[in-house]
C-alpha positions as CSV (number, residue, x, y, z in Angstrom):
1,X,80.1,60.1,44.2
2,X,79.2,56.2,43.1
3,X,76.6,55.7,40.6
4,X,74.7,52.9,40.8
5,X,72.3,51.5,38.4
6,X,68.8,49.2,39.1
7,X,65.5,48.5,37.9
8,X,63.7,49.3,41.2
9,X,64.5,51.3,43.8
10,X,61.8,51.5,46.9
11,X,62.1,54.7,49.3
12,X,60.7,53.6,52.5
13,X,61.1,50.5,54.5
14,X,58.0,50.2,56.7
15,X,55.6,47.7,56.1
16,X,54.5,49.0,52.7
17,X,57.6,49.0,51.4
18,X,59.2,46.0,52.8
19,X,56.1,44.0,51.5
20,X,56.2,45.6,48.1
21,X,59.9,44.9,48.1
22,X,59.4,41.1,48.6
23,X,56.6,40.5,46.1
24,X,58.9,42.5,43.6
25,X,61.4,39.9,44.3
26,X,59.2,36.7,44.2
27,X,57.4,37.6,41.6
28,X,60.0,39.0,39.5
29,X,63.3,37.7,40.8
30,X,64.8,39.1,37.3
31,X,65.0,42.5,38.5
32,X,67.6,44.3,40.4
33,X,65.6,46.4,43.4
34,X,67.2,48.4,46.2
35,X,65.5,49.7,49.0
36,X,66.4,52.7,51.1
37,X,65.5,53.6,54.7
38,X,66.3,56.5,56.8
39,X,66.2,54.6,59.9
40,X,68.9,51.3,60.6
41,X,67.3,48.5,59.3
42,X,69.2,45.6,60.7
43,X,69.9,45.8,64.3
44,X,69.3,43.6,67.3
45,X,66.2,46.3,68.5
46,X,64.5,46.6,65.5
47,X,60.7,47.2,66.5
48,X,62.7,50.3,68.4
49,X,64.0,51.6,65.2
50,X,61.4,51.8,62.2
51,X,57.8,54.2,63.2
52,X,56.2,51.0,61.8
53,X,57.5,48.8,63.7
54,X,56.1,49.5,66.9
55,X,53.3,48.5,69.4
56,X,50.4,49.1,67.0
57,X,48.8,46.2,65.7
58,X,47.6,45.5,62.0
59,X,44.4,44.0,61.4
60,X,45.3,41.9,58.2
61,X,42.2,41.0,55.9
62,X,41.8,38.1,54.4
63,X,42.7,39.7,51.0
64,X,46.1,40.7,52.7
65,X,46.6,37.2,54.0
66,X,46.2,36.0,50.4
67,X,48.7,38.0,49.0
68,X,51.7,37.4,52.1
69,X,50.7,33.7,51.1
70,X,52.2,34.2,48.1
71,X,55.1,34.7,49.9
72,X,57.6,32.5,52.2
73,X,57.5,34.6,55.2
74,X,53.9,33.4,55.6
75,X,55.1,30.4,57.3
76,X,57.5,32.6,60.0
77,X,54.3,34.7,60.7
78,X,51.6,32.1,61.3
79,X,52.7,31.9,65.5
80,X,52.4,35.8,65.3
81,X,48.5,35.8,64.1
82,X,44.9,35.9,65.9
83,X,42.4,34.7,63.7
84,X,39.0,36.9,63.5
85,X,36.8,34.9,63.3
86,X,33.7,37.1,64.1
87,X,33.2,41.0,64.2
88,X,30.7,42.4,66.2
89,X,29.7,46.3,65.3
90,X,27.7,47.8,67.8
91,X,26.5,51.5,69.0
92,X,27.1,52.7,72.4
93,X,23.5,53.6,73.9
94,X,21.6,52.3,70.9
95,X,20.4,48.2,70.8
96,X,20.9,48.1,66.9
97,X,24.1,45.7,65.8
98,X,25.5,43.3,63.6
99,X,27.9,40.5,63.8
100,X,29.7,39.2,60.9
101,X,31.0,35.7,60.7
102,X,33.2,34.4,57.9
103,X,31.2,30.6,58.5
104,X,28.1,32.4,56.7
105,X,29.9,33.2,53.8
106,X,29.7,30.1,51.0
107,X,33.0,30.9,48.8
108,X,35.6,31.0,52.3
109,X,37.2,28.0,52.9
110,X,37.2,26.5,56.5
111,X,41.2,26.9,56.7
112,X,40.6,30.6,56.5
113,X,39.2,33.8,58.0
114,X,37.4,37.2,58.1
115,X,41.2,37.6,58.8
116,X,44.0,38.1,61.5
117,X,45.7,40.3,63.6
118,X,49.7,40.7,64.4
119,X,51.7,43.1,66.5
120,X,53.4,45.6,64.3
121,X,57.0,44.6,65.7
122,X,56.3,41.1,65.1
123,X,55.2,41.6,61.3
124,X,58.4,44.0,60.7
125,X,60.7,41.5,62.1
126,X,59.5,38.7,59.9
127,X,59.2,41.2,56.9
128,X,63.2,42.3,57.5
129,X,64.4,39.0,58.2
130,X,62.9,37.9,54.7
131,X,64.3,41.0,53.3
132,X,68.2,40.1,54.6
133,X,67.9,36.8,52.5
134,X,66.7,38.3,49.3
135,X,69.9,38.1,46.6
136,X,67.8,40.7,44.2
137,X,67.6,43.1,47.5
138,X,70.1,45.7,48.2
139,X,69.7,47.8,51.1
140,X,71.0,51.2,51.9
141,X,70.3,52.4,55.8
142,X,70.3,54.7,57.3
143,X,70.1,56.8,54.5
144,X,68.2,59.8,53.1
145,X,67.3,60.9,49.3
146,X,68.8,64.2,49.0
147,X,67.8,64.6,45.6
148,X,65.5,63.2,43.0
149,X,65.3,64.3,39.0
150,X,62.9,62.2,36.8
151,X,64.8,61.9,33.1
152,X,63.7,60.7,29.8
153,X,64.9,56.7,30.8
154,X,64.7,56.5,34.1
155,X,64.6,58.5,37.4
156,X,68.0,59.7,39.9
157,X,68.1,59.7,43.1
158,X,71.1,61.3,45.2
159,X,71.2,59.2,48.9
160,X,72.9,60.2,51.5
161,X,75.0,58.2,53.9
162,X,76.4,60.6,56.5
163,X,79.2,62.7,54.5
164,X,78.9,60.3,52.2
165,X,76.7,60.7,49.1
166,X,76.0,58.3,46.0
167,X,73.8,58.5,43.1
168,X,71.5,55.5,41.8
169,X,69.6,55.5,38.8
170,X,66.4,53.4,38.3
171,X,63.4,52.8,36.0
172,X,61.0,53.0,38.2
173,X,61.5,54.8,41.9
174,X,58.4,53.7,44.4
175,X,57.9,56.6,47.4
176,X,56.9,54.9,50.2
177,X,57.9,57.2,53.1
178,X,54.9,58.0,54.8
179,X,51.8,60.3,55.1
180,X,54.7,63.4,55.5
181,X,56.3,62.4,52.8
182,X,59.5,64.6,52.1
183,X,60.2,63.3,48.8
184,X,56.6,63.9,47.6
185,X,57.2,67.3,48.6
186,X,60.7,67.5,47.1
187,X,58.8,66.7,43.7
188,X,56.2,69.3,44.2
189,X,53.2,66.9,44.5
190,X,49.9,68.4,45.9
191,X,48.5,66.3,49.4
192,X,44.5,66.8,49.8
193,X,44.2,66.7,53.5
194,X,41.2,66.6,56.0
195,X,42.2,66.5,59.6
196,X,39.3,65.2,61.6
197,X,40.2,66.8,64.9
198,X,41.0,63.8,66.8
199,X,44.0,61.7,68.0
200,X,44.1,57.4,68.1
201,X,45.2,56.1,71.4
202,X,46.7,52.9,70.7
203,X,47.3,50.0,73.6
204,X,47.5,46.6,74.4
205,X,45.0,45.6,77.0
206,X,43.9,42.4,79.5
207,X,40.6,41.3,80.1
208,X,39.3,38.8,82.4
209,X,37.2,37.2,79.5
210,X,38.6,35.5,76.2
211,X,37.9,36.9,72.9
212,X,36.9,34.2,71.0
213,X,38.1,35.2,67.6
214,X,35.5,38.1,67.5
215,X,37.1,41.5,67.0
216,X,34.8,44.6,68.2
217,X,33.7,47.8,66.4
218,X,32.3,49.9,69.0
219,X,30.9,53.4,68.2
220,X,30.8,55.6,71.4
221,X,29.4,59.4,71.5
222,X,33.5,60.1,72.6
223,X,34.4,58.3,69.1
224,X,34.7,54.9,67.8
225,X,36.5,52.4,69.7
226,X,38.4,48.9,68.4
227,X,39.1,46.0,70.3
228,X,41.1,43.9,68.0
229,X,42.0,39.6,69.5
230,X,45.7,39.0,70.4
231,X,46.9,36.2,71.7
232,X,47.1,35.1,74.9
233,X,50.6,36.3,77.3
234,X,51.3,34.5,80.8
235,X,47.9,33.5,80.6
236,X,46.3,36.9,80.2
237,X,43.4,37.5,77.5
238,X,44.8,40.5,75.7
239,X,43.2,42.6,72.5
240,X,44.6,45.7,70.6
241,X,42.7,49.2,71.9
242,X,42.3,51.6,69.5
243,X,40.3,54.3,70.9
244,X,39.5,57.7,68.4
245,X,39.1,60.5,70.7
246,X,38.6,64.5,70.0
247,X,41.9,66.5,69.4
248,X,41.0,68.7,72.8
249,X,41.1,65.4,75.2
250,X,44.8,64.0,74.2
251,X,45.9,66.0,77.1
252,X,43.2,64.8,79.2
253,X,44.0,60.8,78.3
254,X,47.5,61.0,78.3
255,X,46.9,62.6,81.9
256,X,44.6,59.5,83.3
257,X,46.4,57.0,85.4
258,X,45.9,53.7,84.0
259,X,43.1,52.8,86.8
260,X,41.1,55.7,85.0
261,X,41.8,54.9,81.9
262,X,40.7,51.1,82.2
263,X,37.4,52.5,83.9
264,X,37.0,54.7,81.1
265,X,37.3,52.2,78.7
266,X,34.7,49.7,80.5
267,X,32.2,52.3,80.6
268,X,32.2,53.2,76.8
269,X,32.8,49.1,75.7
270,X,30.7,47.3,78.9
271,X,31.4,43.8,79.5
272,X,31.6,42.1,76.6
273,X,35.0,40.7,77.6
274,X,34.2,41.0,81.2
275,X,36.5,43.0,83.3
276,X,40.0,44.9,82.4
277,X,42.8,44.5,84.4
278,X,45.7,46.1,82.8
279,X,46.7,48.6,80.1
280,X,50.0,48.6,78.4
281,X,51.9,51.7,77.2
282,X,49.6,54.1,75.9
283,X,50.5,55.6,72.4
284,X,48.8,58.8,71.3
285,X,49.0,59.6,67.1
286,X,47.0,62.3,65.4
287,X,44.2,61.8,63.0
288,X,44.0,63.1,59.1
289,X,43.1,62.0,55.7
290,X,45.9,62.1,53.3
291,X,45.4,61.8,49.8
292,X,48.4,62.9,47.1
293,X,46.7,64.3,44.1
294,X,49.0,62.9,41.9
295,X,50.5,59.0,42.1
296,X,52.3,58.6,39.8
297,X,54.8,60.3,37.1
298,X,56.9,58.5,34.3
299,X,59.5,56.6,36.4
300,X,58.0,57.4,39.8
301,X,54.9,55.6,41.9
302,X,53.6,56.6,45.1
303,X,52.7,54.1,47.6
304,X,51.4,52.9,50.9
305,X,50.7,56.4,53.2
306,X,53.2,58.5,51.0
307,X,50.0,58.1,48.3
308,X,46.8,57.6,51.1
309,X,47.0,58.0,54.4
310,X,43.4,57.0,56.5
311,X,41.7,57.1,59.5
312,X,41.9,53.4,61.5
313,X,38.0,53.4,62.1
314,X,38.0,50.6,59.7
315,X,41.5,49.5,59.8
316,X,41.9,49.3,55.9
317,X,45.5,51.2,55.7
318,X,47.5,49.0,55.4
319,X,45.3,46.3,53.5
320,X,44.8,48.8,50.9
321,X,48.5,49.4,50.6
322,X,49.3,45.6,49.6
323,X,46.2,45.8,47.4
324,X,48.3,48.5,46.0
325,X,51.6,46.7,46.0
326,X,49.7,43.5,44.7
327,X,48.1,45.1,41.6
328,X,51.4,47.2,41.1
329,X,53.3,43.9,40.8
330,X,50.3,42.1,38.8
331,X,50.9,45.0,36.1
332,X,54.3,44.5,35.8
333,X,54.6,40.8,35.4
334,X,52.1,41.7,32.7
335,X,54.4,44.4,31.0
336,X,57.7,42.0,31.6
337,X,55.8,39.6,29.2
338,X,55.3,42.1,26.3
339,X,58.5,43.8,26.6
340,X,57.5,46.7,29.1
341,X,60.1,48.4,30.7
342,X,58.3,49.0,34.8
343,X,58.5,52.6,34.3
344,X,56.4,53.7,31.5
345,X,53.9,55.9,31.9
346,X,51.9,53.7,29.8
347,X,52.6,50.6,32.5
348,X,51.9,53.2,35.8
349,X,48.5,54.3,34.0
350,X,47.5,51.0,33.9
351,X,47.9,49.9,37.1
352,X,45.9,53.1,38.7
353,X,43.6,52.6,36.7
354,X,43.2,49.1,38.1
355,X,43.3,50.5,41.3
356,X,41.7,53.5,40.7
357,X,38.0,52.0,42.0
358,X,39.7,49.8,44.6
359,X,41.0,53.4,46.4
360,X,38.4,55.4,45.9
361,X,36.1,53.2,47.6
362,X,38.1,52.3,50.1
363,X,38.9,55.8,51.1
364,X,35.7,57.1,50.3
365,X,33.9,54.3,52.5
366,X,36.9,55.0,55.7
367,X,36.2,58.8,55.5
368,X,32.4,58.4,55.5
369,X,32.3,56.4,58.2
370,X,34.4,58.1,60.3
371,X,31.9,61.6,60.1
372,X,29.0,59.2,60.4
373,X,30.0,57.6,63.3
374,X,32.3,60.1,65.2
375,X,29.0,62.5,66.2
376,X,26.5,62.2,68.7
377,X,24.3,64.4,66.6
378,X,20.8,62.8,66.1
379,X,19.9,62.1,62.4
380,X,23.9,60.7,62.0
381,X,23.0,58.5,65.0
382,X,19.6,57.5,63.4
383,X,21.2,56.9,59.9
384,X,23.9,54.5,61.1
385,X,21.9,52.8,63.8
386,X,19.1,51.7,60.9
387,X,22.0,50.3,58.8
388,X,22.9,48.5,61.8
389,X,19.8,46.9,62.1
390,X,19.1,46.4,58.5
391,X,22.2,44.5,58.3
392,X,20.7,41.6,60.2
393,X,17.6,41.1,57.6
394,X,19.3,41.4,54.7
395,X,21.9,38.8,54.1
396,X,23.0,39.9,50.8
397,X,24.0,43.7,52.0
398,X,25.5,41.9,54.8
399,X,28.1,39.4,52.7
400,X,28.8,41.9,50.2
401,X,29.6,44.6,53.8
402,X,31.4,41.7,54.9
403,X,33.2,40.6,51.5
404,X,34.3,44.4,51.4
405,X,36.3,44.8,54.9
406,X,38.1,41.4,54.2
407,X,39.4,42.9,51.1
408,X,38.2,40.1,48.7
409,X,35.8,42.2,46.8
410,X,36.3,42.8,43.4
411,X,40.2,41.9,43.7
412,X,41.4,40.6,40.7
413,X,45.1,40.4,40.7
414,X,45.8,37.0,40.3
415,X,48.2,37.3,42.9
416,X,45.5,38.3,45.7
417,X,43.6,35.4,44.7
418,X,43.4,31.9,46.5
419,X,46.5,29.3,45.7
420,X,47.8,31.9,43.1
421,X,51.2,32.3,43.5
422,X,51.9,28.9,40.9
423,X,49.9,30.6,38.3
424,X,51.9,34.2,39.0
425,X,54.7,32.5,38.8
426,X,53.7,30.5,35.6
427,X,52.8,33.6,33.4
428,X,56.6,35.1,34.7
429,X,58.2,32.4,33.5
C-alpha cells in the first residue's frame, strides 16, 4: 500500500466538487489537492459517466456566475449559457403574479443578469476539461474510499483502485459525494431527512414560441412546475421542464406517451410559450430534504448534497453549494495569511459560521416554499396568492425577493463579489 501525502483531498467529483476543486486551485495554487471520484472521470462519454453530468439543467444565479468568473473556465462556458433575464411566478387558477426583472434593480450592471442556465453535461465537461490542466490537481478514478480515520494532524483515507489500495493522508478531507453519502455514513454523521412525497420529472422541451430570457415559476394544484430558457437547437425554442409531481403518479407519468405528456403539460402551464411540440427523454428522481447534522469535524468538511440536499422548487442547490465552496475558500486564503493550517477546527468553525445564516435561510426558505406551494388546500392557496400580489406594490419586498434567488444577498466573500478575483488574488499573494 502507497502513502501519499496532500493538503486537500476532495471526495466527489460532480459539480460541487469539481468547482470547489478549481477555486482551491486558483485561489490557492500553493496547495497540493487531489480529488477522487468513483465514476471514470476522463473519457470520451463523459455526461454518460458522472450522475451530475446528465440531462438536468442548472439554473446558475448571478451570485454563482460571479464566483465561476473568478475562474478561466468562464470563458469555455459562455456559448453553453441562457441568460434570464425575467422570471415570471404565477399560480395556476388564481390571477395573482409577479415578474422579476434584473433592469429594475439599480446595483446590476447591464453586462449581467438575474442569471443563466446550462445543460448539466455541458457545465461538467467544461468543469473536467479545466480540471485535466490544473498542475496542483491530482486525480484518482474510478476509485472508492474504503476507509477514513480523522488523527490529531490530519485525516486518512484508504482508496480503492480495483485490487489495488493506497492510503493518502490530508489536512483537510472535503465529502462531496452526494445526498447518500457513504462516507458520511462511514463516519457516523446523523442526516435530518424530510421526504416530501413527490418525484421531479426532468426534460428538455420545444415550444412554438421563444422564451425571451424569462424563466417561469408555475405553481399547479399537481405541484410546481419550472420552465427554465435554453437555447435554441435546429431552430427549435427549447426550455428545461421541471415538473414536481406526488410520489403515487411516477408510475402514471413515466406511463404517458409523450403526446400525453405534452398535453398535460399545456394544460397546467397554458400558452405562455404557445404550443409544445416535442419532449425529450423524460428523467424521473425522487424528492427529500437532506440536511447532515454535523458539517464539519477537525480535518473533515462536508459539502455540496453530502452536507444539504433540497427540493428544485427554487433551484438554489447547487448555488448554495458554490456559496459554500466560495466562503470555504474565502476562509482559507484568510488562515493561509496568518499561518492557519486548512484543517483546524478553529478555521472549519469559522467558515460555518459565515455560512451558517446563508444555509439556513436558503434551506429554510426552499422547504417552506415547497409545503406552501405544493397543496391545493385553501388558506396555503390564499397565503401564497396574496404574496403574489403584494409583490407587485411593494418594490422594496420585491428587490430584496429578487436580490435573494440571484444569490447576491448578503454575500460577502470577496470572491463572490463583482471583478473580485484581482483582489482575492492580491490578499494570497
Amino acid at each position: 500500500m502507497n502513502d501519499k501525502t496532500q493538503d486537500i483531498a476532495i471526495v466527489g467529483g460532480g459539480l460541487a466538487g469539481a468547482s470547489l476543486a478549481l477555486l482551491l486551485s486558483h485561489h490557492l495554487p500553493q496547495l497540493k489537492i487531489t480529488l477522487i471520484e468513483s465514476f471514470p472521470l476522463f473519457n470520451s462519454d463523459n455526461e454518460k459517466s458522472l450522475p451530475s453530468y446528465d440531462d438536468r439543467s442548472s439554473a446558475l444565479s448571478l451570485g454563482s456566475c460571479r464566483i465561476l468568473q473568478t475562474l478561466t473556465i468562464w470563458s469555455q462556458l459562455k456559448p453553453y449559457l441562457t441568460a434570464i433575464e425575467k422570471v415570471h411566478v404565477s399560480d395556476r387558477g388564481h390571477p395573482a403574479g409577479t415578474l422579476l426583472d434584473y433592469r429594475e434593480l439599480d446595483d446590476i450592471s447591464d453586462e449581467e443578469a438575474l442569471g443563466y442556465v446550462v445543460e448539466n453535461r455541458h457545465l461538467g465537461q467544461v468543469l473536467l476539461s479545466a480540471l485535466a490542466q490544473q498542475s496542483n490537481i491530482d486525480t484518482i478514478s474510478p476509485a472508492t474510499v474504503a476507509e477514513v480515520t480523522p488523527q490529531a494532524d490530519e485525516a486518512q483515507l484508504v482508496i480503492r483502485q480495483g485490487d489495488k489500495q493506497q492510503r493518502l493522508a490530508a489536512n483537510l478531507i472535503v465529502i462531496a459525494d452526494g445526498a447518500h453519502s457513504s462516507l458520511r455514513e462511514k463516519l457516523g454523521i446523523a442526516v435530518e431527512k424530510s421526504d416530501y412525497g413527490q418525484v421531479a420529472v426532468i426534460a428538455n422541451i420545444t415550444s412554438s414560441g421563444y422564451h425571451d430570457g424569462v424563466a417561469y415559476e408555475r405553481f399547479t394544484d399537481s405541484g410546481p412546475m419550472a420552465l427554465l430558457p435554453l437555447g435554441d437547437f435546429n431552430d427549435e425554442h427549447r426550455s428545461a421542464l421541471v415538473w414536481t409531481v406526488d410520489s403515487d403518479r411516477e408510475a402514471d407519468v413515466v406511463a404517458m406517451s409523450d403526446e400525453a405528456f405534452l398535453q398535460t403539460i399545456q394544460q397546467r402551464f397554458g400558452n405562455r410559450l404557445g404550443f409544445f411540440t416535442r419532449v425529450g427523454k423524460r428523467h424521473i428522481y425522487p424528492l427529500a430534504l437532506y440536511k447532515a447534522k454535523e458539517q464539519i469535524r477537525r480535518h473533515i468538511v462536508l459539502m455540496g448534497n453530502a452536507a444539504h440536499a433540497m427540493h428544485p422548487v427554487a433551484g438554489q442547490g447547487f448555488n448554495l453549494a458554490l456559496r459554500d465552496c466560495s466562503a470555504l475558500v474565502d476562509t482559507l486564503c484568510d488562515a493561509t495569511v496568518r499561518g492557519q493550517s486548512p484543517g483546524e477546527l478553529d478555521v472549519l468553525n469559522h467558515y460555518l459560521s459565515r455560512q451558517d445564516l446563508d444555509q439556513e435561510k436558503t434551506i429554510g426558505t426552499s422547504h417552506l416554499l415547497t409545503l406552501l406551494f405544493s397543496t391545493a388546500e385553501t388558506l396555503p392557496a390564499f397565503a401564497r396568492n396574496t404574496g403574489l400580489f403584494g409583490l407587485n406594490f411593494l418594490p422594496g419586498i420585491k428587490a430584496w425577493f429578487a436580490r435573494q434567488a440571484m444569490g447576491v444577498a448578503g454575500n460577502r466573500s470577496q470572491i463572490a463579489q463583482p471583478a473580485s478575483s484581482t483582489a482575492a488574488e492580491k490578499r494570497i499573494k
